[in-house]
C-alpha positions in Angstrom: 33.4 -16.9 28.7 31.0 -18.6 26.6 28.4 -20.5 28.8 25.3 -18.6 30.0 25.0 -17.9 33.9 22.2 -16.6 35.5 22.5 -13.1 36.8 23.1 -13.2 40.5 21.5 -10.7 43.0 25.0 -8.7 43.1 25.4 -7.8 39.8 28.7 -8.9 38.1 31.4 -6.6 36.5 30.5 -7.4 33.1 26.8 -6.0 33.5 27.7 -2.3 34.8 30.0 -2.2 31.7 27.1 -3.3 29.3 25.2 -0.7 31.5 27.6 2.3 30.6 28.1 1.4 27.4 24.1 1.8 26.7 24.3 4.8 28.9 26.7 6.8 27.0 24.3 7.6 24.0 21.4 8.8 25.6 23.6 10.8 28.4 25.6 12.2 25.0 22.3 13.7 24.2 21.2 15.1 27.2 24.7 16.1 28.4 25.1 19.2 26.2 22.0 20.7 26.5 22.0 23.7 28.5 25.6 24.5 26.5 22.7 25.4 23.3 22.7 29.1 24.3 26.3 29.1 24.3 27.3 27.4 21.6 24.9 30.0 19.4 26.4 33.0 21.2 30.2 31.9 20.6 29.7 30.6 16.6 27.3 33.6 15.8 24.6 31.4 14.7 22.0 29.3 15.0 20.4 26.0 14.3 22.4 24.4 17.3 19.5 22.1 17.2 20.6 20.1 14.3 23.2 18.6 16.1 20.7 16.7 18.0 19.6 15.7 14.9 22.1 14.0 13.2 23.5 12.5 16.6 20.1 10.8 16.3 20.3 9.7 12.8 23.7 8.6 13.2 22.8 6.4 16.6 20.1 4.8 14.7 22.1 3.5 11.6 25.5 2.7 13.0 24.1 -0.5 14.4 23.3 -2.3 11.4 26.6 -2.0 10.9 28.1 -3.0 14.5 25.6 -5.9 14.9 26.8 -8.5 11.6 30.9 -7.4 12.5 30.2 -8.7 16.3 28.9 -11.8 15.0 31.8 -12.2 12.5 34.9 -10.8 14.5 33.2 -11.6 18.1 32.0 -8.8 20.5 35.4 -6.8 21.6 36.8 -5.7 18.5 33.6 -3.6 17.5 33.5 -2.3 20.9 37.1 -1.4 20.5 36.5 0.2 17.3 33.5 2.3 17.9 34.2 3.8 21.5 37.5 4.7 20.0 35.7 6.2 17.4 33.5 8.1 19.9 36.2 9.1 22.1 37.9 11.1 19.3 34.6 12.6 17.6 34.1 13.9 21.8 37.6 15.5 20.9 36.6 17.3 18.0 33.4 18.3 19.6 35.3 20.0 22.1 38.0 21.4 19.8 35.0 22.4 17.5 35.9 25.9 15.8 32.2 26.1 13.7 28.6 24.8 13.8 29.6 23.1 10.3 33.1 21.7 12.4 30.5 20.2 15.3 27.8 19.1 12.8 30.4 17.1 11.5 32.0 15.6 14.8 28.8 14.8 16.9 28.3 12.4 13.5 31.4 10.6 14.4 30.4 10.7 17.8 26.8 8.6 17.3 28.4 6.3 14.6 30.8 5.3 17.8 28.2 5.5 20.6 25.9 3.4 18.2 27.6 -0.1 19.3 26.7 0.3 22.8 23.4 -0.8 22.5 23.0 -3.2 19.7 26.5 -5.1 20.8 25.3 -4.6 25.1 22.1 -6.4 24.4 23.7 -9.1 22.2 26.3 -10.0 24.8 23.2 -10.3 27.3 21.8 -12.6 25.0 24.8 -14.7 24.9 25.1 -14.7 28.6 21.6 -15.5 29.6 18.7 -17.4 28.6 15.6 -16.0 27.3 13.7 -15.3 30.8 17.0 -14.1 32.5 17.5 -12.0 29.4 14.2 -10.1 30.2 15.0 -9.6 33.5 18.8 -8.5 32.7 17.2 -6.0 30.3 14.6 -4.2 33.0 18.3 -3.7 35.7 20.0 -2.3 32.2 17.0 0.2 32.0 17.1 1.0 35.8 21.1 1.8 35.7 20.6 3.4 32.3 17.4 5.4 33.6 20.0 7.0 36.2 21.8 8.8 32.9 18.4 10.9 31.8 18.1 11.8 35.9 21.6 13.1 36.3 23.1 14.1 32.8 21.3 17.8 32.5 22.3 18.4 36.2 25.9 17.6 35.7 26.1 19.3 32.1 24.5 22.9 33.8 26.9 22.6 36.6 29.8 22.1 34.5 28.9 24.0 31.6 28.3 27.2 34.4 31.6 26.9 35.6 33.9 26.1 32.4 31.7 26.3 29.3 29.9 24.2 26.8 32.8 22.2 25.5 33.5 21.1 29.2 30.5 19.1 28.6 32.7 17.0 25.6 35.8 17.1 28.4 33.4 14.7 30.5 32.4 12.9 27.2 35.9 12.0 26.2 36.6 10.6 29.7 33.7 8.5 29.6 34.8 6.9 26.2 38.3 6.3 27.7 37.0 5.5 30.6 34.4 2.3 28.9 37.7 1.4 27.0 39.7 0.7 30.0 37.2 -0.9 31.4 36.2 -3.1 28.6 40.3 -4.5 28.6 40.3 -5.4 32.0 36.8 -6.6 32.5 35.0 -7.6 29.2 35.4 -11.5 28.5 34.7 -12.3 25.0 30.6 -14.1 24.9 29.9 -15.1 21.2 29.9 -18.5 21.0 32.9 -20.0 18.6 30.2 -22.4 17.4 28.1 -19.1 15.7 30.5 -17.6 13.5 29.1 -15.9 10.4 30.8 -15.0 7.2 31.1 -11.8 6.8 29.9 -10.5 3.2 27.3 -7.8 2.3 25.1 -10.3 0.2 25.8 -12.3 3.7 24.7 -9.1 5.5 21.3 -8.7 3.4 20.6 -11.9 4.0 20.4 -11.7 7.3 18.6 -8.9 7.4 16.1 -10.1 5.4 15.7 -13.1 6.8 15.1 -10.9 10.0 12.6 -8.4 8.5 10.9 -12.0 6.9 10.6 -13.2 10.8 7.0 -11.8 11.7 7.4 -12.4 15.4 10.8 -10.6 15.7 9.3 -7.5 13.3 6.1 -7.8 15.4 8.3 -7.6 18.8 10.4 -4.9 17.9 7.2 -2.7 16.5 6.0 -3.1 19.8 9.2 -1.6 21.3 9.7 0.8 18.5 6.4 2.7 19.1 6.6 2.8 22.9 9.8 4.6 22.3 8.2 7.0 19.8 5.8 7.4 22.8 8.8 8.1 25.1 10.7 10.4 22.2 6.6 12.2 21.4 7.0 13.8 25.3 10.7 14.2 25.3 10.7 16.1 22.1 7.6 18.2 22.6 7.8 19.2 26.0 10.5 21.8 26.5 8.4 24.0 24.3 4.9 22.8 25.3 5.2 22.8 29.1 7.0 25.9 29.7 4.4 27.9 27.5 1.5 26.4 29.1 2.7 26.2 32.8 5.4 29.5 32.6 8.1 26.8 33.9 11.8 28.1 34.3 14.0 26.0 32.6 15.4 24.8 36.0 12.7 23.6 37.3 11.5 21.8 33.8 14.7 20.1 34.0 14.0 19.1 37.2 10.9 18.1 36.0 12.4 16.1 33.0 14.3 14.2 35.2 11.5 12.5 36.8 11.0 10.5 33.5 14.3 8.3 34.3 12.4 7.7 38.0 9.4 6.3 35.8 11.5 3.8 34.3 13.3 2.9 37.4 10.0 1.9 38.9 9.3 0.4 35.6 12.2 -1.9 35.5 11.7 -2.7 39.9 7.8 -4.1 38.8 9.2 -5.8 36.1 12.1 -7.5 37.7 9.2 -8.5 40.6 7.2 -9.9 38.0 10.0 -12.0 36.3 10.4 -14.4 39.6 6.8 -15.3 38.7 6.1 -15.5 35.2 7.7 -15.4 31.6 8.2 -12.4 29.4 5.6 -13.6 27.3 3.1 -13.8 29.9 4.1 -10.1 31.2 4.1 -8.6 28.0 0.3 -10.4 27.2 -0.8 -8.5 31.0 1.4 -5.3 30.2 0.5 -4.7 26.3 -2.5 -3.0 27.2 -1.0 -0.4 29.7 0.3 2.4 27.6 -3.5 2.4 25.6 -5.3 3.1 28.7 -2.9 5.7 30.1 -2.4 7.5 26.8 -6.5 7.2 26.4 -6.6 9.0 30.3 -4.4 11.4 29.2 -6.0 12.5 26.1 -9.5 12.4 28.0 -7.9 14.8 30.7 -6.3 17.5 28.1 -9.0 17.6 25.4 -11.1 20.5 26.7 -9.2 21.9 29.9 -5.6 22.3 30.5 -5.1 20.1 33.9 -3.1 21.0 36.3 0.8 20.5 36.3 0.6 18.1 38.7 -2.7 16.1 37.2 -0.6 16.2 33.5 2.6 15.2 35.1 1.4 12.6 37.0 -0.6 10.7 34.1 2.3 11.3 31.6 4.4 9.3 34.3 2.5 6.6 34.5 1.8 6.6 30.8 6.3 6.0 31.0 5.7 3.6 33.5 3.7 1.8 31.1 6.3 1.8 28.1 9.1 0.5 30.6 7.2 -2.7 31.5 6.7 -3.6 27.9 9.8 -2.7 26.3 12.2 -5.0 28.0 10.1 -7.9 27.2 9.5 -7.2 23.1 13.2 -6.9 23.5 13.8 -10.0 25.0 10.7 -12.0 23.1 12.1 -10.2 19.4 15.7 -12.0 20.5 15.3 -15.0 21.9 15.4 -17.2 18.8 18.1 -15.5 17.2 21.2 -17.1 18.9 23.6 -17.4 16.1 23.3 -14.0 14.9 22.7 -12.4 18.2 24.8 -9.3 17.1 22.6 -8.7 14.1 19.2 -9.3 14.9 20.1 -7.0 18.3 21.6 -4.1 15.8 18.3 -4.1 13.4 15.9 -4.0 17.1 17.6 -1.0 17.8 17.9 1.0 14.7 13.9 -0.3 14.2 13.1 1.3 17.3 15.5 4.2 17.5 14.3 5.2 14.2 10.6 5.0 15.0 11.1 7.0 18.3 13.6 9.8 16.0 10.1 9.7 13.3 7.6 9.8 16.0 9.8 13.4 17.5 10.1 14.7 13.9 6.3 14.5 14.0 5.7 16.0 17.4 7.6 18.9 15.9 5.4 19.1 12.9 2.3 19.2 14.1 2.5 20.6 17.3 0.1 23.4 18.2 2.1 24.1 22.2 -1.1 22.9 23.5 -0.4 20.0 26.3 -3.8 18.3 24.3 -2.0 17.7 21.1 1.6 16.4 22.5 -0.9 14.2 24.6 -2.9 13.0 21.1 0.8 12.7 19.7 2.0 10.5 21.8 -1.7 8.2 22.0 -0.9 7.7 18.5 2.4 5.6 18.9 0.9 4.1 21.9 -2.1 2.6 20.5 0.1 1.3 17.7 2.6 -0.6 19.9 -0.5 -2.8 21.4 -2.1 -2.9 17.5 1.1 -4.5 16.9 1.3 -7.0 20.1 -2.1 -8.5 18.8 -1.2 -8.5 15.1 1.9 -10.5 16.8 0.3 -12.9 19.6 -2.3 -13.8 16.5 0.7 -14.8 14.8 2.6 -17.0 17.5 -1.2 -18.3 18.5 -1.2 -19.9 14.6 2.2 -20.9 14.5 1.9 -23.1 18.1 2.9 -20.8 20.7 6.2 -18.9 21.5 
């Protein structure tokens, strides 16, 4: 199917597949995480926490590799490829015999989970036009939002009863599961007409040409540090919380959980808000939003530690915040790029899922387990997401609008 529909209230098969395919990274990384004790116990060491790591780094860089071989070979065959490829690296997680032997497979398994994304949000773009686009991205965010809400519930329960490598059991029959799926109800959505030669000068080029494009770099900045702003909390507050508020580690997962809830209300206002304006116009009202909640939460936590609730309840709205601008960079930073929808959607997401790894790496460096620094950590990347909105809208205001 190559002609773009508008999304209708019930959603169509095709969109809870894109859904689940950009579920299964994040829900990869949250899955496994009560398993960490385990995992230590039964290989006799530590440093469990570098598998987070490169499953990060891998999820990051696989898509500038997915995006230019969806817009040469069409979207399927990738998809193919790489959930294939993730679906065995879940095997050898689970048959895993060392920390080096896991290290190794969990890479495998983010250079597979990596299409997900980039390809999902370049099949949206072939489907939809640029203000259905932004509205199809905020539903992708509420169904995705559901994985950070449920996937450390369902990995403790399972992990209780069979172990930690029951947690890559359920991994590898989610990848079989988004293959079947993807046979029976995946139509093929690059245009014929936008076929690109496949070559890596070809390849540079079009990145370069990308990273030339001041309003898709300014776009995807904007998107890239409110994830860092997102990845600041997630990364920093295990530790952080539980020291200062003597939280057991169910109830800060319950509490963890209430993040995905954020973004579901996130993506409800910002689906409202679509019937009555463009992305652009959202994005000009919304830019401002994560500033003035990071600023209220740094003004609450500089001299007193707040109550749980007071922290909780800014740090909420400060995610609240993100989720009604990220959809719309994301649709803004694609909308011109049509013919190499597969690209330009790969390079947003490796932009902005490095920037939010960077942004966690420094949480974890200069992090004093006060809840005043993760909150002056994660102003930081929220001040320079709306720096980079105006350095952007200056740039579309010269050039004659959007």
């Amino acid at each position: 199917m190559n002609t773009r529909t508008r999304i209708l209230p019930r959603l169509p098969g095709w969109l809870w597949l894109v859904a689940a395919m950009t579920a299964i990274g994040p829900v990869s990384i949250d899955m496994y995480l009560p398993g960490f004790p385990l995992i230590e116990q039964e290989f006799g060491t530590g440093g469990v926490e570098r598998t987070m790591a490169v499953y990060l780094f891998g999820i990051a860089i696989s898509p500038l590799i997915y995006g230019p071989l969806s817009d040469r070979f069409g979207r399927k065959p990738p998809l193919y490829f790489s959930f294939t490829l993730y679906t065995a690296g879940s095997v050898g997680c689970m048959l895993a015999g060392s920390m080096e032997q896991l290290l190794l497979m969990r890479i495998v398994q983010a250079l597979g989970a990596g299409a997900g994304f980039a390809i999902g949000r370049a099949i949206v773009r072939d489907r939809c036009e640029p203000h259905e686009t932004a509205r199809v991205f905020s539903l992708l965010m509420l169904i995705f939002s559901l994985g950070p809400i449920l996937a450390p519930g369902v990995g403790g329960l399972i992990i209780g009863w069979w172990g930690w490598r029951s947690a890559f059991v359920f991994q590898v029959v989610m990848g079989l599961s988004v293959l079947l799926l993807m046979h029976r109800a995946l139509d093929e959505s690059r245009n014929p007409a936008h076929v690109v030669q496949l070559s890596i000068r070809g390849v540079a080029g079009s990145y370069w040409r990308l990273l030339g494009d001041r309003s898709f770099v300014g776009y995807a900045l904007i998107g890239g540090f409110g994830m860092g702003t997102t990845f600041s909390y997630v990364t920093g507050a295990s530790n952080v919380i539980s020291s200062s508020y003597g939280l057991s580690p169910q109830s800060l997962g319950l509490l963890l959980g209430l993040n995905g809830f954020a973004f579901m209300l996130a993506s409800r206002l910002n689906t409202l808000a679509l019937r009555r304006m463009g992305p652009a116009e959202i994005l000009d009202r919304a830019s401002i939003g994560p500033v003035l909640c990071a600023a209220l939460l740094v003004a609450a936590t500089a001299f007193v530690q707040p109550p749980l609730w007071a922290f909780v309840a800014l740090q909420l709205a400060l995610f609240v915040a993100v989720g009604r601008v990220n959809p719309n960079s994301g649709a803004l930073a694609l909308a011109h790029h049509g013919r190499e929808a597969g690209t330009a959607s790969a390079l947003l997401g490796s932009i902005q899922s490095m920037m939010g790894t960077l942004a966690g790496l420094n949480v974890a460096t200069f992090t004093n387990g006060t809840v005043g620094r993760l909150a002056v950590l994660m102003a930081i990347p929220a001040s320079l997401s709306w720096l980079s909105y105006r350095w952007v809208r200056s740039r579309v205001s010269r050039d004659g609008g959007e």
